[in-house]
C-alpha positions in Angstrom: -20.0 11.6 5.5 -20.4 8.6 3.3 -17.9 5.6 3.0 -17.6 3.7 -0.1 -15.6 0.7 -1.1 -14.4 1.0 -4.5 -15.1 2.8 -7.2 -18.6 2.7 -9.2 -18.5 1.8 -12.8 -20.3 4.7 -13.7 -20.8 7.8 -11.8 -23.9 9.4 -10.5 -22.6 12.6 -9.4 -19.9 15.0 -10.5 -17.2 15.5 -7.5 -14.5 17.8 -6.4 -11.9 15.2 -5.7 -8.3 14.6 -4.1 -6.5 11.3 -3.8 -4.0 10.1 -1.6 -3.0 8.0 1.4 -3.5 10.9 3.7 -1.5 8.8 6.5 -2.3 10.7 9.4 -4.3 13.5 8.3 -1.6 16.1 9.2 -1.7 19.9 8.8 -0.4 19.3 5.3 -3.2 17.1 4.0 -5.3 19.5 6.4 -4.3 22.4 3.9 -5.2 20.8 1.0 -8.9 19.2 2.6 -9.4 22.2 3.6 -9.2 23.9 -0.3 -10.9 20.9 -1.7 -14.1 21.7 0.6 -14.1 25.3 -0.2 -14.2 24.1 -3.6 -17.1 21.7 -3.3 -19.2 24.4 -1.8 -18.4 27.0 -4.3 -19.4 23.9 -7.0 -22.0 22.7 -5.1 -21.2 19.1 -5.4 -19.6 16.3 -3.0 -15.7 17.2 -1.4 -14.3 13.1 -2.0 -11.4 11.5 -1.2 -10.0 8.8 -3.0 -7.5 6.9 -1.0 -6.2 3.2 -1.1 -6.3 0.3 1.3 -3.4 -1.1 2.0 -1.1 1.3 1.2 0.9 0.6 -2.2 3.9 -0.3 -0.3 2.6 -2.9 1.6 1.3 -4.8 -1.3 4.6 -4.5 -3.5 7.5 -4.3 -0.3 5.4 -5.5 2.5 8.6 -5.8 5.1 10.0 -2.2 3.7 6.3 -0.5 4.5 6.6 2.3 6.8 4.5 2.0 9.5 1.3 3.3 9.9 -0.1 7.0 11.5 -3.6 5.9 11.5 -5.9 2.7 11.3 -8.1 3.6 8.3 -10.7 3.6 11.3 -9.4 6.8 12.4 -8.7 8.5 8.9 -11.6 8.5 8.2 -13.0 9.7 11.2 -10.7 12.6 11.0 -11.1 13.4 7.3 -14.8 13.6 8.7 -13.7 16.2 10.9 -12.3 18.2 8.2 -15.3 18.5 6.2 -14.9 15.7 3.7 -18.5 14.5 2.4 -17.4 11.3 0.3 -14.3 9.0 0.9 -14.0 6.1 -1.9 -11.6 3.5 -0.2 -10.2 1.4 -3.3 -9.0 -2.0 -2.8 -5.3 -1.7 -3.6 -3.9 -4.9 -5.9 -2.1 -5.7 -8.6 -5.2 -5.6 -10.8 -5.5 -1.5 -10.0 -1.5 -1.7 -10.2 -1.5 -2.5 -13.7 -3.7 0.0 -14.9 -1.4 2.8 -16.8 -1.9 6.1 -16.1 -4.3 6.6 -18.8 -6.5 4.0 -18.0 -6.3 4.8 -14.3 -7.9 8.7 -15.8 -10.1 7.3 -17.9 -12.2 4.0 -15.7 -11.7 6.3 -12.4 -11.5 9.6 -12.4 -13.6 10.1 -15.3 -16.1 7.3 -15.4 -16.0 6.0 -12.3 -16.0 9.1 -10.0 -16.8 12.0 -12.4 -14.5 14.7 -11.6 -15.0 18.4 -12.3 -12.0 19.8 -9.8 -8.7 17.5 -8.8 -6.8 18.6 -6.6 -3.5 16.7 -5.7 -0.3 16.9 -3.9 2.5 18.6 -6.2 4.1 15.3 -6.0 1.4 13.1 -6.4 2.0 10.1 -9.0 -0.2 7.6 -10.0 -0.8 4.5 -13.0 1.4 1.3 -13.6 4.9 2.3 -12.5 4.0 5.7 -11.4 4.1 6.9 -15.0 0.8 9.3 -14.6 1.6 12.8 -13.4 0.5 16.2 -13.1 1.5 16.9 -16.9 -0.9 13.8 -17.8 -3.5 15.1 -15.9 -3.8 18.7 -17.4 -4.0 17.2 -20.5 -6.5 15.2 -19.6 -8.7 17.9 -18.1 -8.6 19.4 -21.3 -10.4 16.8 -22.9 -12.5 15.6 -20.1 -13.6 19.0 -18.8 -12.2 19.3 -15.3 -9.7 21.3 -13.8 -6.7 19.9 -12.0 -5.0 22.0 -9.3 -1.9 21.2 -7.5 -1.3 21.3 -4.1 1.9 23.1 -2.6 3.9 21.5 0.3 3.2 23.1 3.7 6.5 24.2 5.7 6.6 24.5 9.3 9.8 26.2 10.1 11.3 25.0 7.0 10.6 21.6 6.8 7.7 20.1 4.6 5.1 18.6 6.9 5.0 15.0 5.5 3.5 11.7 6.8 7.6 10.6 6.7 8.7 13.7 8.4 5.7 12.8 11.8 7.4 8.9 11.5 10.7 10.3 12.0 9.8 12.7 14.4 7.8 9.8 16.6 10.8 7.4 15.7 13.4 9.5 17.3 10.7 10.8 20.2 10.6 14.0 19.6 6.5 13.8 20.1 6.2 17.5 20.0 7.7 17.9 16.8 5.2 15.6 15.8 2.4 17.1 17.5 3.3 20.2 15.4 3.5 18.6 12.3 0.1 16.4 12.7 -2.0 20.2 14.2 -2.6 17.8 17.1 -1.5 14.7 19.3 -0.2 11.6 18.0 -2.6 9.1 19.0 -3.4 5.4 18.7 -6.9 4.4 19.6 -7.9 0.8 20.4 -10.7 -1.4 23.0 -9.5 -1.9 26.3 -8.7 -5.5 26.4 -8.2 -8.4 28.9 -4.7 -8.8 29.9 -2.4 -11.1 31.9 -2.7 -8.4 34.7 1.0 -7.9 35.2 0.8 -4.9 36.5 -2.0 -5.3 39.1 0.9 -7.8 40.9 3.3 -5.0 41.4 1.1 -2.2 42.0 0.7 -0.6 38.7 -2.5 -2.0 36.9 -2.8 -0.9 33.5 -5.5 -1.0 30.2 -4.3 -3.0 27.4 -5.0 -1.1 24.6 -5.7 -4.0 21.8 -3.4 -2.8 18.8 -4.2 -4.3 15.5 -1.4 -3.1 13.5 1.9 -5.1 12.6 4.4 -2.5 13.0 3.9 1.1 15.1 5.8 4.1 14.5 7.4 4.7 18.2 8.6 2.6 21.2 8.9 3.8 25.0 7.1 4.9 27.9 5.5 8.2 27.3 3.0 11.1 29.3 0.0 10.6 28.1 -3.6 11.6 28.1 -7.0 8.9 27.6 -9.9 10.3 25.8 -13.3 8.2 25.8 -13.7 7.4 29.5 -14.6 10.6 30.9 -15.9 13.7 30.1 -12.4 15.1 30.8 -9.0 12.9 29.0 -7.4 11.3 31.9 -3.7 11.3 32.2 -1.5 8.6 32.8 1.8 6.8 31.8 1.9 4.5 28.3 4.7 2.0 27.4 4.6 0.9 24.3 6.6 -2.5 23.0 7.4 -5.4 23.2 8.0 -5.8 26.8 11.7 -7.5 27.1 11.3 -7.7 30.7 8.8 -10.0 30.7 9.4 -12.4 27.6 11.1 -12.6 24.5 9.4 -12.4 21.0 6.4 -10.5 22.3 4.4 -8.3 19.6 4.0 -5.1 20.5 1.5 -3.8 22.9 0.0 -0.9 24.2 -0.3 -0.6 28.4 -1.5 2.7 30.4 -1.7 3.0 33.7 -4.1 5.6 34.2 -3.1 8.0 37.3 -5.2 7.8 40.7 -7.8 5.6 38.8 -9.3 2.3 39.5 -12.3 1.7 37.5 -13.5 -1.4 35.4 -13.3 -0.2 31.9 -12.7 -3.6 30.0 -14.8 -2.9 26.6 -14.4 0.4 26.1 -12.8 2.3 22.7 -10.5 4.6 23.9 -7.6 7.1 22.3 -4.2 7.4 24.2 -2.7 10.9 23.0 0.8 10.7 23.4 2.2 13.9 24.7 5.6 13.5 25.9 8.6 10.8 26.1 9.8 9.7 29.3 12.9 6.8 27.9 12.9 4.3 25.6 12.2 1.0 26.2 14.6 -1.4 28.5 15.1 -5.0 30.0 15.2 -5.4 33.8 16.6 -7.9 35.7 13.7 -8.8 37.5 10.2 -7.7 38.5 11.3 -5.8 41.2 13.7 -3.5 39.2 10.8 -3.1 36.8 8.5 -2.2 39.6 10.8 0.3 40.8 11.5 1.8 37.6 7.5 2.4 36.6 7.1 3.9 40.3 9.9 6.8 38.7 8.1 6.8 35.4 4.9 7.5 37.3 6.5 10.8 39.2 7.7 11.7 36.2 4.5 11.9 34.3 3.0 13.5 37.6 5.9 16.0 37.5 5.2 16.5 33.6 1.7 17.2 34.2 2.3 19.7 37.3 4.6 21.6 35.2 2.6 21.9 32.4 -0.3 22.7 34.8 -2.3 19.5 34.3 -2.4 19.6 30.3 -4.7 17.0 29.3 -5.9 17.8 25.8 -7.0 14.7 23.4 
């Protein structure tokens, strides 16, 4: 797959194209990859993703922004997986804001990226003040030559698989909600990093997991699984926060203490799939309560595991 930043001034190729965030790559954008490719090959030309970096919200409302499902790292590794051959990733500011809806048709879509076949999310809206919309679009396909072709919402079990809907799941930890609504685990991949080594004083050594984003969609200690060490993913047991136990004003971090495992893996780029929540995240009066109260978070991923009969997919 080829990555692009920005948009050419003048296309070389015709493309079947789809634009969006595509926050997670969920069974909903899944769907829709998934007709754009059998679209490309009928055409013979490029499947291409448009998508925007940051995310609209977090240029215009950066405090209100949801927070992220995916590094763009890892969307567009999966949007690899699903067949994608192009992804353009435009630089999002307030110069591509301004651009109406017409002029957003006419510099991108048509010039810029050529496109025979858009397809877009039945509520996909675009141009200064989201004043561009399917409507807009059809017309212009008439007079540009391409077809536009919308997109219905996927339901699983009656609700519309959305990038909001897998926040609220993760939010409330419900993580196998989530799981069905992303087609696979929630994961947050990241190096192993150097840490204070905390853990290793009271008997629980973990792998910092370096997070690079501001905000993350769920808090807690969770049953999880590592990918990228083995040939196998390794279980263990993730908290994820801000660690009130040990300071205050702490940004979020990601620790797993991998089960019956005591290798040096400093370095390495790993994925922690998070599979089940154990509790949320608490304050402890001192180490010791803390020590105690991982040694029950570590039977209970052990008891998770046993009664799932050692699930460890990634």
């Amino acid at each position: 797959m080829l990555v692009f930043r920005g948009v050419p001034g003048r296309a070389t190729t015709s493309t079947v194209l789809t634009i969006g965030n595509f926050d997670g790559v969920h069974r909903g954008h899944r769907a829709l990859l998934a007709e754009l490719t059998a679209k490309a090959r009928e055409l013979a030309l490029p499947a291409t993703v448009l998508t925007f970096e940051p995310h609209p919200r977090e240029l215009f409302a950066p405090d209100q922004a949801p927070p992220r499902l995916a590094s763009m790292r890892d969307k567009i590794e999966l949007l690899a997986e699903a067949g994608v051959d192009r992804v353009h990733v435009c630089r999002f500011d307030r110069k591509l804001a301004a651009l109406t809806g017409e002029q957003f048709i006419e510099q991108i879509l048509v010039r810029g990226l050529s496109v025979r076949h858009l397809i877009i999310g039945d509520d996909f809206r675009f141009g200064k003040a989201r004043g561009g919309d399917f409507a807009m679009l059809q017309r212009a396909g008439q007079e540009h030559r391409f077809v536009v072709e919308a997109m219905h919402t996927v339901d699983l079990g009656g609700i519309r698989v959305s990038s909001s809907a897998v926040r609220e799941a993760l939010a409330a930890g419900d993580i196998e909600h989530a799981e069905q609504l992303l087609g696979r685990a929630f994961v947050i991949a990241g190096r192993v990093m150097d840490g204070k080594k905390i853990g290793r004083t009271i008997g629980f050594p973990t792998a910092n997991i370096q997070v690079k984003r501001k905000r993350l969609p769920l808090s807690g200690v969770f049953a999880v699984t590592v990918s990228g060490i083995d040939a196998q993913p390794l279980p263990g047991a993730a908290n994820i926060g801000v660690r009130p136990t040990i300071a205050e004003g702490l940004k979020p971090v990601l620790e797993v203490h991998l089960l019956d495992f005591d290798r040096d893996i400093y370095g390495r780029h790993v994925d922690v799939n998070f599979l089940h929540k154990l509790r949320s995240e608490a304050k402890f009066d001192s180490l010791d309560a803390l020590k105690a109260q991982i040694a029950r978070d570590v039977a209970d991923v052990r008891a998770f595991f046993k009664l799932n009969d050692g699930k460890t997919h990634g």
